[in-house]
TITORNU-948713 format. One line per 4 residues: number of its first residue (from 1); their letters; for each residue x, y, z of C-alpha. Coordinates in steps of 0.25 Angstrom, whole numbers. Example, Ala and Ser with C-alpha at 12.3 -4.5 7.8 and 13.67 -1.06 7.14 Angstrom:
1> as> 49/-18/31 ~ 55/-4/29
***
This chain:
1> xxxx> 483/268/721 ~ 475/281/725 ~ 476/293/713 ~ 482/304/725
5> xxxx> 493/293/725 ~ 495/298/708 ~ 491/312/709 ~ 500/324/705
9> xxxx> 498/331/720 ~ 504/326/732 ~ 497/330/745 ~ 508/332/755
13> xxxx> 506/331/768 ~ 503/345/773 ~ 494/344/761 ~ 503/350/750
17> xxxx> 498/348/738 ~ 508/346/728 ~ 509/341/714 ~ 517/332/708
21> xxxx> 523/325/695 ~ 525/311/691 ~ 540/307/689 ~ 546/297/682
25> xxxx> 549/285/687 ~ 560/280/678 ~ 565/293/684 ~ 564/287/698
29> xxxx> 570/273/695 ~ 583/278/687 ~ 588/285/701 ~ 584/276/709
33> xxxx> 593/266/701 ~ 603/277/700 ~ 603/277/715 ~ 606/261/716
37> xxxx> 616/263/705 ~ 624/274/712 ~ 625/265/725 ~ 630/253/717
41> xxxx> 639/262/710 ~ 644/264/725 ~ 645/251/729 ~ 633/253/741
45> xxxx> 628/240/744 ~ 614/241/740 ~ 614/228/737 ~ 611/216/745
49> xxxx> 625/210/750 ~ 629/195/746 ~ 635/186/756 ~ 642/172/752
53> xxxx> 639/159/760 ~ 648/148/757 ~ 641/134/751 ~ 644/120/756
57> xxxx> 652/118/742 ~ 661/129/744 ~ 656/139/737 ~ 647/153/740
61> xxxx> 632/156/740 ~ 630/170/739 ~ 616/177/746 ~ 611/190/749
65> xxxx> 613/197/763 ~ 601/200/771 ~ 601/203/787 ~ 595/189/790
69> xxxx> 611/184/784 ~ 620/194/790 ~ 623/185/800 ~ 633/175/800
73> xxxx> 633/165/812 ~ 649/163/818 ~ 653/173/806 ~ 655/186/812
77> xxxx> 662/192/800 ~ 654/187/789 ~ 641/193/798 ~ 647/206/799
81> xxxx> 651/206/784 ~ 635/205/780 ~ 632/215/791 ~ 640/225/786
85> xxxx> 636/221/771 ~ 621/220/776 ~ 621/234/783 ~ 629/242/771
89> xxxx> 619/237/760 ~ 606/241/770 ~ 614/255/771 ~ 615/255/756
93> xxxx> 602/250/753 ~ 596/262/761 ~ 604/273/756 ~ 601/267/742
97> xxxx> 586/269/746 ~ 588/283/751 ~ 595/288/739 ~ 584/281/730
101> xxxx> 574/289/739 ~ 581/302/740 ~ 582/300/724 ~ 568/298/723
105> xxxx> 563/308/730 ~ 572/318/723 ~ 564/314/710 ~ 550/315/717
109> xxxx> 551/326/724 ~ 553/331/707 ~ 540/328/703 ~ 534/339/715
113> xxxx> 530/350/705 ~ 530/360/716 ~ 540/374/715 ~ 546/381/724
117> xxxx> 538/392/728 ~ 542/407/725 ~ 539/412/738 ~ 551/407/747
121> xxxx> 545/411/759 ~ 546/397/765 ~ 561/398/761 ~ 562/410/771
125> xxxx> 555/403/781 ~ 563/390/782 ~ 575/400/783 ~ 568/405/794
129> xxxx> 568/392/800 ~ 583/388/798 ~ 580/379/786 ~ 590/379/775
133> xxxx> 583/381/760 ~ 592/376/751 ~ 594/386/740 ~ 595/377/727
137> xxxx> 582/377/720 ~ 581/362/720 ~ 584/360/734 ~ 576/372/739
141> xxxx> 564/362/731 ~ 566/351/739 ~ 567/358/752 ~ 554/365/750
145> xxxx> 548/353/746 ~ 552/346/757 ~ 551/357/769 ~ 539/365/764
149> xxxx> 531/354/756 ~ 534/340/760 ~ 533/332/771 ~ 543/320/773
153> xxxx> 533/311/772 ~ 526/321/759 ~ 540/316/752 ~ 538/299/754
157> xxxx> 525/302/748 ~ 526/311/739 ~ 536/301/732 ~ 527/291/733
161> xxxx> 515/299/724 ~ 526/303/715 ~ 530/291/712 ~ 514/285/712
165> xxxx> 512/295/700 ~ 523/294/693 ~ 520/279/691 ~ 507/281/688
169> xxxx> 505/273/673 ~ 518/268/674 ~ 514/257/684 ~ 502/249/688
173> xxxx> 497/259/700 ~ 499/247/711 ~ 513/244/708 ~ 516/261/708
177> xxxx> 508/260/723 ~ 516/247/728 ~ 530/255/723 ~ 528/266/730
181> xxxx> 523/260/744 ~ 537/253/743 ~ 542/268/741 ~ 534/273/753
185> xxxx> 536/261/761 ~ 552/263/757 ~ 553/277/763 ~ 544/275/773
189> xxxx> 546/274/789 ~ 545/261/794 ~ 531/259/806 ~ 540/260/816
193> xxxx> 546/273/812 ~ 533/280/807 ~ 526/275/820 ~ 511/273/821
197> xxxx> 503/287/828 ~ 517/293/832 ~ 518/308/833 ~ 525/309/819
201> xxxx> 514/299/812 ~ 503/308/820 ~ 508/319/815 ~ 509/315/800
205> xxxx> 495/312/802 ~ 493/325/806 ~ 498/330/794 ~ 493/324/784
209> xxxx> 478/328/791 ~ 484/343/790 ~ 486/341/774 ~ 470/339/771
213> xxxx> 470/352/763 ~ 481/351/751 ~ 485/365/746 ~ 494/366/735
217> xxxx> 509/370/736 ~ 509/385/732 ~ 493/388/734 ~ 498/397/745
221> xxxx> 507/406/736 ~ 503/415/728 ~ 516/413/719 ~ 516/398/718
225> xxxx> 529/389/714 ~ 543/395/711 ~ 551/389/699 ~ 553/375/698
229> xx> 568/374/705 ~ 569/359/699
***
């Protein structure tokens, strides 16, 4: 694991410098167990569905449903029973994943030890452009965060270091790197999505050859960060 991975700066992609703190990942673990629990409360299939066969001496044998057993040769019910099982738990199972991501990144984006800035003159000028700025403190943060400091991909990452350094002497540094690939892998766009050399990935690469000079957030205001909204 390379230190910029543990550092308490992250270099967005436009070459933001901005400073972050670790959190804690008990923290992390207790929503996201929150999240499973508040499906289960609901009775979302988040779990793998059963289906029964019957044995030769009567009785049943119980296994777990994958896509390679939904279908049921000369049983058209029975096959459409593990479909529609099969396709609600894969329904669940992805808005469980979102929530826990949504969660998780509601707690990272905390640990960005930035302030809204007292000049509000980008507020003016995303008016000016039909953009709607939300007037609760909180919600203003995130928006500026997310309109004026991050990129989309900024966010994945971002996560990613946060949660690098927040491990970091909790957990032997290879585990803490193999975790958090499965994060980014997790959020990731599949090959066929992202493309190899297409316009989007082209002009990524662009971006991040325009970030080579990091500044940090409020170097170019003289009045520097507002109050803390959190």
């Amino acid at each position: 694991m390379t230190d910029n991975k543990k550092a308490n700066v992250f270099i967005t992609l436009g070459g933001t410098l901005v400073p972050i703190k670790p959190i804690s990942p008990t923290k992390l673990m207790k929503a996201e167990i929150g999240v499973e629990k508040s499906f289960k409360k609901r009775n979302e299939p988040i779990d793998v569905p059963i289906y029964k066969v019957e044995t030769a001496g009567g009785g049943h044998e119980s296994f777990e449903l994958d896509a390679d057993s939904i279908l049921v040769p000369d049983d058209e019910k029975e096959t459409a029973k593990r479909q529609a099982d099969w396709d609600a738990h894969l329904d669940a199972t992805e808005r469980l994943k979102k929530e826990q991501y949504d969660i998780t990144k509601r707690i990272v984006l905390n640990a960005i030890d930035l302030k809204l800035p007292k000049d509000e003159s980008w507020i003016k000028d995303q008016e000016d452009l039909y953009i709607e700025v939300p007037e609760d403190p909180r919600e203003r943060w995130n928006h500026w965060l997310e309109t004026e400091i991050l990129h989309p991909t900024d966010v994945i990452n971002l996560i990613a270091q946060i949660l690098m350094l927040s491990a970091t002497g909790i957990l032997p540094d290879e585990e803490v790197e193999a975790a958090v690939n499965l994060f980014l892998d997790s959020v990731s766009p599949e090959p066929e999505e992202a493309g190899d050399g297409s316009p989007a990935e082209e002009n990524a690469e662009e971006d991040r050859a325009l970030g080579t000079q990091p500044f940090h957030v409020g170097d170019h205001s003289s009045e520097g960060m507002g109050d803390d909204p959190k």
